[in-house]
N, C-alpha and C positions, 0 to 999 in steps of 0.2 A: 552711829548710823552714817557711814561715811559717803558723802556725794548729796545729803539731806538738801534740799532748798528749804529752811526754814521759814515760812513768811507769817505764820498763823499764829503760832503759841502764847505770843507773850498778848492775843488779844481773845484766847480760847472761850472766856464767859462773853465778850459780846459778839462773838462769830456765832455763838450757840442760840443767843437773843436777839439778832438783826438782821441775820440770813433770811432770805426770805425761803417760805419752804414748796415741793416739791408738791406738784398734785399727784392723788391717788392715780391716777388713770393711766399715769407713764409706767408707775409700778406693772402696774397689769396689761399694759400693752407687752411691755417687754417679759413678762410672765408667760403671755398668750404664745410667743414664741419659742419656749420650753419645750420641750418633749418629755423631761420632767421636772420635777420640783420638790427636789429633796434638798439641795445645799446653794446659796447663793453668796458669793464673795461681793462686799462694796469695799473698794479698793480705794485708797486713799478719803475715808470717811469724814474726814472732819469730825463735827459733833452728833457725825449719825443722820444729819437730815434727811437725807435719802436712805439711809438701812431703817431706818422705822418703818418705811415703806414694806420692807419687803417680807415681814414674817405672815404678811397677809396671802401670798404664792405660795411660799419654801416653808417646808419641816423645819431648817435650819439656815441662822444668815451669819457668817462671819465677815466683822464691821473692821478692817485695819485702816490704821493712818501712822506715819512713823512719829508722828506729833505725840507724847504720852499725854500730854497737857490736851490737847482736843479730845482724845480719848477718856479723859476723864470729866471730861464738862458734857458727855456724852449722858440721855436718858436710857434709866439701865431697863433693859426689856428683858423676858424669861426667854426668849427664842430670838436672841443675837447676843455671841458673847464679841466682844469688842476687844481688840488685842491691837499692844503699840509693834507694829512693823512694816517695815518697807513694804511698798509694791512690787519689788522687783525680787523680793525675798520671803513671799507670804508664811511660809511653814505648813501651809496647808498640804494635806497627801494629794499623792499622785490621783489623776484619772478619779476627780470625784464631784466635780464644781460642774453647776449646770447652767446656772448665770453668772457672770461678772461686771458688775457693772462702775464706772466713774464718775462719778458728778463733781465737777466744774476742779479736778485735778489733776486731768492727764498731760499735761502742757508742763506739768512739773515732774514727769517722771522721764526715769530713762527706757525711753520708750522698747530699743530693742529688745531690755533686759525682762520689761515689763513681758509685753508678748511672748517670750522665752516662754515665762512662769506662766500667762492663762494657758500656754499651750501644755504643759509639764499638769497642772490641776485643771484643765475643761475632761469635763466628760464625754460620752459620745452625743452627739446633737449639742455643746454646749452653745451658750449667745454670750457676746461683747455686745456691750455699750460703753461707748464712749459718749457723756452728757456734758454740753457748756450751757451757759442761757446768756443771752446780751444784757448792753443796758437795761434799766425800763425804761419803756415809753411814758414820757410826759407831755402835758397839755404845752402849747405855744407862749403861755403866762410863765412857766418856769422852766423849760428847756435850756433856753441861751444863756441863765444865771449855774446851770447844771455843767452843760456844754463846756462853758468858759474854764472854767474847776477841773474838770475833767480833763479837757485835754491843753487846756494852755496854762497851769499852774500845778498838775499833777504830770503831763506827759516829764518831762525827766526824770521821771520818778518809778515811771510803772516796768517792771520786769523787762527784759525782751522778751519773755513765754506770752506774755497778756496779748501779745497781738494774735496768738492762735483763738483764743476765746472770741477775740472783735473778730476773730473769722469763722466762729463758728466749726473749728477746727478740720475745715475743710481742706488745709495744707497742710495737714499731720500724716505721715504714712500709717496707712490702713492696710496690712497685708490677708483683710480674713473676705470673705465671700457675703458683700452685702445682701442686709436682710432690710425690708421696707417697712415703716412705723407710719401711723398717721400724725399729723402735725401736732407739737406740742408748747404750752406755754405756760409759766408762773405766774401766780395771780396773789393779789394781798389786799388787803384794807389797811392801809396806814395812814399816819398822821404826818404833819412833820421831823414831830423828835424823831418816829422810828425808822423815816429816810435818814436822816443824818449820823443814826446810829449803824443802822448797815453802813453807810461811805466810811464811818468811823473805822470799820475794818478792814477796809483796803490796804492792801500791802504798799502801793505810793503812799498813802497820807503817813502813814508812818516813817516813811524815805523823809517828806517834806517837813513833817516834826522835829526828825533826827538835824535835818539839812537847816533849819531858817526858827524851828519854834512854831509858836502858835498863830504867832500875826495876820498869816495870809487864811489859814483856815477859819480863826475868829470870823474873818469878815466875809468869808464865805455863808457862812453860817448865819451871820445878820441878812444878810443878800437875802437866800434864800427864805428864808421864813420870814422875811419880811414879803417878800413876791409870795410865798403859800397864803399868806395870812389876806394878802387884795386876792390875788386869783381865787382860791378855797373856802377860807375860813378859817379864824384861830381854832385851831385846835381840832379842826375837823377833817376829818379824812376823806382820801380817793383813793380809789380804787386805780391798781397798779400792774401793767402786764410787761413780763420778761419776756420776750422771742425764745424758743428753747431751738437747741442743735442738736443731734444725737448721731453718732454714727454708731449702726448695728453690724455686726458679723459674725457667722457662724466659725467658731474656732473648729480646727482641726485638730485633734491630739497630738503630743508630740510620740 
């Protein structure tokens, strides 16, 4: 799969275990804009978090990701078959996709080539969504131990693609005919292990592993759950919200 940005695979079981997941309600917003609901493409799937979503709309969801390793850490459902391939190559027929939608992967594809393809498989009336979500928000007891990590001991580290998602993909070319959605946002009950376990997945910490080892992360790690444990409680969880992005568009067929 040539031109791949590989950043996920070699972490495919905890990307599937620390993601945080997607609320129902974006599914069906962006369903509500359907004209129908026979076939839905989730493009660049990862472990599926967002294609579980969507056999609750569509007759049929086809989940790709060129990752075969994400696609196999994927929960297998009777109404989405999951198949490893590019976004810019889905294999899907012509003239038959009614939704397409991306969550938090479009900053990794080739975009022109991608558009090509929903245009070549949207149906008539078909929807894009393009989905990122930000940081979470965290309380004032653990932010600046979060902040620091993030961007002054990972920034060398993070892609150049990442800064479309810190923008909410608002400087990505968008060539389709915007469609309005109401606000949306990820929500979770976590502890501390299962914060540290999603940052575990980030494609920087893995840069900074490769780059330095463990040292600076260890003590991130003490930092932080040492400030969860005064601020929170050992072991006890808060409640966590993502900012979500989404840009929608009605595709035109090619």
């Amino acid at each position: 799969m040539s031109g791949f940005k590989d950043h996920f695979s070699a972490v495919a079981g905890g990307y599937a275990a620390f993601r945080p997941r997607y609320g129902a309600r974006l599914a069906a917003d962006l369903a509500a804009l359907c004209t129908r609901h026979r076939l839905a493409w989730d493009a660049g799937c990862g472990s599926g978090q967002f294609s579980a979503l969507l056999p609750a709309h569509f007759e049929t969801v086809v989940a790709t990701d060129a990752s075969a390793d994400q696609i196999a850490a994927a929960t297998p459902h009777p109404q989405i078959a999951y198949r490893a391939a590019r976004a810019e190559a889905s294999g899907l027929p012509e003239g038959r996709v009614d939704l397409i939608t991306v969550a938090q992967a479009a900053h990794w594809f080739d975009l022109p080539a991608f558009y090509a393809e929903c245009r070549r498989v949207a149906a008539p009336g078909a929807v894009l969504a393009l989905i990122s979500y930000e940081n979470m928000i965290l309380p004032p007891a653990l932010a600046p131990v979060f902040q620091h990590f993030y961007k002054d001991v990972l920034g060398p580290f993070w892609p150049a693609d990442r800064l479309h998602v810190e923008n909410g993909y608002a400087d990505l070319p968008f060539p389709f005919d915007p469609l309005p959605l109401p606000p949306q946002q990820l929500e979770a009950e976590w502890d501390a292990a299962a914060v540290l376990g999603y940052i575990g997945t980030w494609s920087a910490v893995r840069g900074l592993l490769a780059a330095e080892g463990e040292g600076r992360l260890n003590a991130f790690r003490q930092q932080f759950t040492e400030a969860w444990e005064a601020a929170v409680g050992p072991g006890r969880r808060l409640s966590l919200v993502w900012p979500v992005s989404v840009r929608v568009g009605r595709v035109l067929p090619a």
